[in-house]
N, C-alpha and C positions, 0 to 999 in steps of 0.2 A: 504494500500500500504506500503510494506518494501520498503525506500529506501538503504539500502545494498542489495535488493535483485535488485533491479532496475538498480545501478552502474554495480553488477557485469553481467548483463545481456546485460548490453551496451557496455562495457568489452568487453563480450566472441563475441558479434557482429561484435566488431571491429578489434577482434583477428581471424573471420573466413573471412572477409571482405580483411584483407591482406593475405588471402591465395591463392585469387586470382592474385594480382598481384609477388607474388612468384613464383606461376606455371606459369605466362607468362614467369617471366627469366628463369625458368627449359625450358621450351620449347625452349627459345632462343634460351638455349644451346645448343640444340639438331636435330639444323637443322645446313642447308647450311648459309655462311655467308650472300648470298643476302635475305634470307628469316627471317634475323631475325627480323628486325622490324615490318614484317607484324603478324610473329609469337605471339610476345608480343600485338601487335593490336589485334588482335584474342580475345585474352582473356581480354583485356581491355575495349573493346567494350562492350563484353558481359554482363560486370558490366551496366553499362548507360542502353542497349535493356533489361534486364531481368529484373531491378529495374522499368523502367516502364510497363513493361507486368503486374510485383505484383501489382504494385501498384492498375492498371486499374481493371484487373480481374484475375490475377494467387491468389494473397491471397483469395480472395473469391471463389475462386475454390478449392483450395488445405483447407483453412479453416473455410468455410463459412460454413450456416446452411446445417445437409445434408440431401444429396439427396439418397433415396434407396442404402446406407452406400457404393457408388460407385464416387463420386462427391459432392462437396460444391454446393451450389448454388451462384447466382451472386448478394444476397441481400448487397454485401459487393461491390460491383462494384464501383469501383474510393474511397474506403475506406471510403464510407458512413456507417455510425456506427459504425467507428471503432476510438475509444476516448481516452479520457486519463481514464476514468474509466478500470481498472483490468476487466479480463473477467471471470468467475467464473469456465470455466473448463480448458483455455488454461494457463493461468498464473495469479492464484488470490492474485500475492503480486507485479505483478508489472501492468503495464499501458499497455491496451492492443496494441497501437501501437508501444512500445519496442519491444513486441511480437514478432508484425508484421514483426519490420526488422530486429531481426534476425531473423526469417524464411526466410527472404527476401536474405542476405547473403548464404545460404544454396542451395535457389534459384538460386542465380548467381554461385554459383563454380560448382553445378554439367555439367551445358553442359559448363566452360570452362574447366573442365575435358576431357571433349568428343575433343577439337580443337585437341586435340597430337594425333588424330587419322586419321587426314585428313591435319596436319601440312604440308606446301607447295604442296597440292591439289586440294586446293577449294578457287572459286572467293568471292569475297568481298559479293556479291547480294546472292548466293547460301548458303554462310556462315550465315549472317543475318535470311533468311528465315527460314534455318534448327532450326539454335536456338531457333529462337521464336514459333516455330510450334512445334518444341521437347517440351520444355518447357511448352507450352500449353496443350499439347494433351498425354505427357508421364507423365511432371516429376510431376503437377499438381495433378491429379487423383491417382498415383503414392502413392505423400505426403499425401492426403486425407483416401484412402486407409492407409494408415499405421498411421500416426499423428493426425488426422482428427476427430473432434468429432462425432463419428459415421462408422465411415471407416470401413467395414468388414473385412479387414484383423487387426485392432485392436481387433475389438469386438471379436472375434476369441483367441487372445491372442498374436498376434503379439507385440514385444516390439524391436523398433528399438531407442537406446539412440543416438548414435552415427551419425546416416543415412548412416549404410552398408548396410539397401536393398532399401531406398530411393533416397540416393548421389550416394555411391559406386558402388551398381551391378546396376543402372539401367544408370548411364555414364559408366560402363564398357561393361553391354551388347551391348548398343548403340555406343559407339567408335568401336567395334569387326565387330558390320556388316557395321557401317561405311568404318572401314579400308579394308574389304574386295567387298566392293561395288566398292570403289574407285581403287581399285587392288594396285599394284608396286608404289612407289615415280619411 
């Protein structure tokens, strides 16, 4: 285990961790004045519901053992085996539940990415749901798929540093048909 490599990964965690709460004030900005504290709720929420999705079973889905290079499996469910020992393919200098949360970071901004798509549109119960069920069911297999030991679109040759096709197009595809499912503010 580095630890320089371990600070700076707790760091850059905590550098994407406030990204979140930035884009709740972008959003703020960007609505009517009665909606903006729900607006920043929005995305404040999302921290809390999507930190424990990972926790339970989004990491072990998104980086668990794979499965026919399409899903993680759930041998990581509630972060069973996932230690302070380094994991030898996702990050062998630092401890693998540093990892863990920054992926877990990554996790949470992409659908509060998606809220500015449905900002003063959607109820509290319907907002929750979408989240967790995107999150599940998209951005999971999604990040496996591309980050994922095993993920076909890695093994392929996919290289996503950044998360332009794991964060970016996939809260931008999803805000698109959101905004237009939802139609007009």
């Amino acid at each position: 285990m580095n630890t320089g490599d371990t600070a700076f990964v707790l760091m850059s965690a905590a550098l994407v961790m406030f990204m979140t709460p930035g884009l709740a004030l972008f959003y703020g900005g960007r609505v009517r004045e009665k909606n903006v504290l729900w607006t920043i709720m929005q995305c404040l929420i999302v921290i809390a519901l999507i930190s424990i999705e990972w926790i339970l079973w989004g990491y072990s889905m998104a980086f668990g053992p794979d499965k026919f290079g399409i899903i993680g499996g759930l041998e990581w469910f509630g972060l069973r085996g996932v230690g302070l020992a380094p994991h030898a393919v996702y990050a062998p200098t630092v401890p693998h539940q540093v990892f863990m949360i920054y992926q877990c970071m990554f996790a949470v901004i992409t659908p509060a990415l998606i809220t500015g798509a449905f900002a003063e549109r959607m109820k509290f119960g319907p907002f929750l749901l979408f989240s967790l069920l995107w999150a599940t069911f998209v951005y999971n297999p999604l990040a496996h798929w591309i980050w994922g030991d095993g993920g076909w679109l890695g093994r392929i040759g996919a290289l996503d540093f950044a998360g332009g096709i794991a964060v970016h197009l996939s809260s931008g595809a999803a805000a698109l048909v959101t905004a237009v499912m939802l139609g007009k503010r």
